[in-house]
RODO-2510 file (C-alpha; in nm, 4 decimals, decimal comma):
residues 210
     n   res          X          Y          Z
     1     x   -21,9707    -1,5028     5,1450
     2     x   -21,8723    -1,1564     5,1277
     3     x   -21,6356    -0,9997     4,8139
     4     x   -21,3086    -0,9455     5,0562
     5     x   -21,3538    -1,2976     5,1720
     6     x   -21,4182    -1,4423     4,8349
     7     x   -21,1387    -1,2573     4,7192
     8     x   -20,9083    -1,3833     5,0283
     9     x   -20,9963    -1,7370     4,9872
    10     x   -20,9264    -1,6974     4,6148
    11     x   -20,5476    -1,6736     4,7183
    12     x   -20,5175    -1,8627     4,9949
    13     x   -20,2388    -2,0771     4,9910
    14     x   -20,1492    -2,0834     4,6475
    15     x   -19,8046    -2,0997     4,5927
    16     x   -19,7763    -1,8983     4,2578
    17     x   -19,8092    -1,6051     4,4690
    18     x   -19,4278    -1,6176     4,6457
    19     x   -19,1872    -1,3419     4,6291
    20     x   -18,8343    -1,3510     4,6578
    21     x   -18,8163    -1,0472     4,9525
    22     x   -18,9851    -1,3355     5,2245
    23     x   -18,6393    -1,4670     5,1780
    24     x   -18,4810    -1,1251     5,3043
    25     x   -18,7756    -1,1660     5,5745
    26     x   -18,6853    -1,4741     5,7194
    27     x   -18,3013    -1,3936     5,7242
    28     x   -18,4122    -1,0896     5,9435
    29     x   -18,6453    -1,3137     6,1799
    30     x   -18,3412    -1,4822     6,1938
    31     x   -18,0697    -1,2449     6,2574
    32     x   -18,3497    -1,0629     6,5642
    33     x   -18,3496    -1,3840     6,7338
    34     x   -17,9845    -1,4699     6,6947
    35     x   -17,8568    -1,1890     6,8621
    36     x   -18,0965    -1,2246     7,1764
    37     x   -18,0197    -1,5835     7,1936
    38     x   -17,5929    -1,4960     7,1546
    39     x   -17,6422    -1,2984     7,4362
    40     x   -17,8535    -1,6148     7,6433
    41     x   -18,1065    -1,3487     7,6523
    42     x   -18,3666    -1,6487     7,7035
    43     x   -18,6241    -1,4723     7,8842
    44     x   -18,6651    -1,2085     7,6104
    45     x   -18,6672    -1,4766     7,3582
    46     x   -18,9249    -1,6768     7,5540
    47     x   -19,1534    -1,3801     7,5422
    48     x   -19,1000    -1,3014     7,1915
    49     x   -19,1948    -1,6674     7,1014
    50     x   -19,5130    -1,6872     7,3609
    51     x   -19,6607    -1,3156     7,1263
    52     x   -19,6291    -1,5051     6,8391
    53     x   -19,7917    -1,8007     6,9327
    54     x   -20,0776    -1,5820     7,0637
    55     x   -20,1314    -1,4192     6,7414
    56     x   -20,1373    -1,8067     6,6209
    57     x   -20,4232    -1,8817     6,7862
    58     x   -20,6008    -1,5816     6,6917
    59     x   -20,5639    -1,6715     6,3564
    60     x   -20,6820    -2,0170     6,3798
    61     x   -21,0170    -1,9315     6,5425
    62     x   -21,0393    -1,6401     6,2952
    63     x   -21,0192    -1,8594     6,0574
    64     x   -21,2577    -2,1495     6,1701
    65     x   -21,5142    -1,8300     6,2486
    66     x   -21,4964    -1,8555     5,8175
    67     x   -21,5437    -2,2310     5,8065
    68     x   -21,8507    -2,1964     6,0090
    69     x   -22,0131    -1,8982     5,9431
    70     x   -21,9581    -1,9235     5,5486
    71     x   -21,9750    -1,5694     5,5336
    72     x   -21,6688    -1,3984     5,6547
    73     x   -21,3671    -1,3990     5,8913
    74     x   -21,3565    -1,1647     6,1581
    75     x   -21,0518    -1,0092     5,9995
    76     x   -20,9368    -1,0856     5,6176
    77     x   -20,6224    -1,0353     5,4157
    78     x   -20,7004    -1,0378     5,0663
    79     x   -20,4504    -0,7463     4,9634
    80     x   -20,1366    -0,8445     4,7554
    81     x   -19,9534    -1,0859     4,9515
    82     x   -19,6547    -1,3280     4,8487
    83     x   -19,8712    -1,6254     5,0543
    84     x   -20,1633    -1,5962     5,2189
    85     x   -20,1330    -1,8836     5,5227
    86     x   -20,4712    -1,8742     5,6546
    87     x   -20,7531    -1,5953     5,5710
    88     x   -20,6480    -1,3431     5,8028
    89     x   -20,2753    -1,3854     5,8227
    90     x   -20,0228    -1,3596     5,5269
    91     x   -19,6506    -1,4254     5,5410
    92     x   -19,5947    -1,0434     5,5725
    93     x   -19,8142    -0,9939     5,8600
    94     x   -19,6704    -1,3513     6,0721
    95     x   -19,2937    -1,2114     6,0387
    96     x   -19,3698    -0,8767     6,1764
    97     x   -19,5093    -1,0885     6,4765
    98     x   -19,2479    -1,3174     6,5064
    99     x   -19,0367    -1,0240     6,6033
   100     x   -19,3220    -0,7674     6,7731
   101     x   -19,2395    -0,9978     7,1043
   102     x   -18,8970    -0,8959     7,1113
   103     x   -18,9573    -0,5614     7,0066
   104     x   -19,2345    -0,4609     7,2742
   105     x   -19,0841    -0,6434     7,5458
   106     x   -18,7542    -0,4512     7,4925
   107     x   -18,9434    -0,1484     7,6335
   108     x   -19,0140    -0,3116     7,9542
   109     x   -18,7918    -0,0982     8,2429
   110     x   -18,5747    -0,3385     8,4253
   111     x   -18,7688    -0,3946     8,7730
   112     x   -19,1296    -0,4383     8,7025
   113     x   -19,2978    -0,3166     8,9726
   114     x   -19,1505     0,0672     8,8715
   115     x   -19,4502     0,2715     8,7499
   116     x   -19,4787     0,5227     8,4983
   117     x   -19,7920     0,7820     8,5847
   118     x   -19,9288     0,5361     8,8804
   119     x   -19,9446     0,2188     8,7048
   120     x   -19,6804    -0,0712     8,6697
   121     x   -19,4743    -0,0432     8,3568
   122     x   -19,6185    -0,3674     8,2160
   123     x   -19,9496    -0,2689     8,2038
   124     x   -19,7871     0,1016     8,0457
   125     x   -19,6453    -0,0615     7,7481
   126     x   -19,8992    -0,2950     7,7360
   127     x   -20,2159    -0,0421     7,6737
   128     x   -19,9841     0,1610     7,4782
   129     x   -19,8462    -0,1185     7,2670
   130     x   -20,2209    -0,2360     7,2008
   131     x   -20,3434     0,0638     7,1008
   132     x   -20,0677     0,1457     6,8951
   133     x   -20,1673    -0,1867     6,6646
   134     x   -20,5466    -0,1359     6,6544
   135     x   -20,4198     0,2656     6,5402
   136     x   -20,2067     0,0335     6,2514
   137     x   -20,4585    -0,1934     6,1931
   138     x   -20,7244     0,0917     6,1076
   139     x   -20,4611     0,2828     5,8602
   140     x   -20,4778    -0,0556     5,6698
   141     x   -20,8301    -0,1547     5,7109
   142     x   -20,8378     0,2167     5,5559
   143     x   -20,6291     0,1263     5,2341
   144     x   -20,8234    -0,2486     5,1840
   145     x   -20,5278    -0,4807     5,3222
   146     x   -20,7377    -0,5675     5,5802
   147     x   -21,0748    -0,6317     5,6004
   148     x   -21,3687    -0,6365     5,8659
   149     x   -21,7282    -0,7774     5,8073
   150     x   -21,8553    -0,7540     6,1656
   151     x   -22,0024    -0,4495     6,2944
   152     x   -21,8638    -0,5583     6,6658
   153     x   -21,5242    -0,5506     6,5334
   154     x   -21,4943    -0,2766     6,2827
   155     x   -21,3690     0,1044     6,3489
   156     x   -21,6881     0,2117     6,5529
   157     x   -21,5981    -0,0613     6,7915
   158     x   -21,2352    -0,1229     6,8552
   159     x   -21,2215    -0,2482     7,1981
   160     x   -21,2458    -0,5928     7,0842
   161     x   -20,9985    -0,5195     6,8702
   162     x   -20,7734    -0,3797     7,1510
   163     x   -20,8507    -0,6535     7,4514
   164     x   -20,8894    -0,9635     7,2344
   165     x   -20,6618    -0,8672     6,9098
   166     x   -20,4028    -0,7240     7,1003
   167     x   -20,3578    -0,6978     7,4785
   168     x   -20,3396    -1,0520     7,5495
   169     x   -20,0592    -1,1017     7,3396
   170     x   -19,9017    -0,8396     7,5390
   171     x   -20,0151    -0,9855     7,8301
   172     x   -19,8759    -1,3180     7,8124
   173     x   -19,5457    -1,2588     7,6659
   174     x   -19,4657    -0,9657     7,9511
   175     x   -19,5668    -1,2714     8,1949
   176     x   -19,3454    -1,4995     8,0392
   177     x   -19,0475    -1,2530     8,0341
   178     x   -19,1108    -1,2019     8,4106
   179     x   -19,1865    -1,5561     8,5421
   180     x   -18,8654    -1,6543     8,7651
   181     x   -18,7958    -1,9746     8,6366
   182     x   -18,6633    -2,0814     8,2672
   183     x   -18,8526    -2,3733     8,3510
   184     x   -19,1821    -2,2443     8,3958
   185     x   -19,1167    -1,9929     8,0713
   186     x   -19,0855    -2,3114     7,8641
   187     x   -19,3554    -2,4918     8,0044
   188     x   -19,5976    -2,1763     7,9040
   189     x   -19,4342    -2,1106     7,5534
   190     x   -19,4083    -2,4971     7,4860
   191     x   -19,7877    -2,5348     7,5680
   192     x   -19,8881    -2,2344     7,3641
   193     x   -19,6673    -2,3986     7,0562
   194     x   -19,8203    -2,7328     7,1166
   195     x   -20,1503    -2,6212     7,0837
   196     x   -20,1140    -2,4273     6,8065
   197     x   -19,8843    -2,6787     6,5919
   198     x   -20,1766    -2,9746     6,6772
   199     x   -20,4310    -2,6998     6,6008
   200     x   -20,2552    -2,6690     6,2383
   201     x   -20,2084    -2,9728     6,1964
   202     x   -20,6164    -3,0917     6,2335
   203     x   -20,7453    -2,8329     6,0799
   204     x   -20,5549    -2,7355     5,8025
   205     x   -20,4659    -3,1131     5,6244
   206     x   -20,6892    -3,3661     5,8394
   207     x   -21,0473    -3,1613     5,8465
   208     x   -20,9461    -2,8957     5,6030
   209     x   -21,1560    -2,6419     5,7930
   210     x   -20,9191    -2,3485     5,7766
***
């Protein structure tokens, strides 16, 4: 097992690590989705719940890539952390993506098939919001808050990083948002959220893989 994983797994889940600002956290979570839901903004909601979920089940097979490889997730957090929820995602990193949704999908222009330099606006904000988190993600791999073993997914090779860390995220909430029917939006986020809640739920207390 390598050091940064050692050191994650050292941490993970243990309860003496809270502090009081994931309060101040949650309230914000909170507040972002309570004024897009006053307004019956569902859509944008939707989508901001369907990038979250994605990032869930990043985190679950990053996490199970630990429990069978013994040697290292494909991305660790063992930086200071007030909980560390599985080895790759602390309760820092899984606000900011409850509200990244929301926030990305805000920059969508009203009729989607308008297109900025050529290309539809979705796929604009889409490559640009990706590559704006893999640019984040390499200032803190940079300062040790988050770690890479791999040499396939490490700075000299970010497009894994970019296609499977980001832009499907993207991806999936900007289809969500535009999908005509509240129906079919819930159908899609319910599904994600149903997979990843059963996916919890087995491995975390029933095999105790991740």
């Amino acid at each position: 097992m390598t050091e940064s994983a050692s050191q994650a797994m050292a941490i993970l889940r243990d309860g003496s690590q809270f502090q009081w600002y994931v309060v101040v956290l949650l309230a914000f979570v909170f507040y972002v989705y309570t004024v897009e839901v006053e307004k019956r903004n569902w859509s944008l909601v939707l989508a901001g719940l369907a990038f979250w979920g994605m990032d869930w089940f990043n985190e679950i097979w990053n996490g199970l890539v630990m429990h069978f490889t013994g040697y290292a997730p494909v991305w660790g957090a063992p930086g200071k952390t007030a909980y560390l929820i599985l080895i790759g995602l602390n309760i820092e990193i899984m606000f900011m993506f409850a509200v990244s949704g929301i926030i990305w999908t805000k920059m969508l222009l009203p009729d989607k098939k308008t297109r900025i330099l050529g290309l539809p606006n979705r796929w604009v904000v889409a490559i640009a919001g990706s590559a704006f988190c893999v640019f984040v993600e390499y200032l803190l791999n940079g300062v040790g808050a988050l770690t890479w073993d791999y040499s396939w997914w490490s700075r000299s090779a970010p497009w894994l990083i970019f296609l499977i860390g980001y832009l499907t995220f993207f991806v999936v909430a900007f289809w969500v948002h535009d999908v005509k029917t509240l129906k079919a939006k819930l159908i899609t986020v319910g599904t994600i959220w149903a997979v990843v809640i059963a996916s919890l739920i087995l491995f975390i207390p029933v095999l105790h893989w991740i």
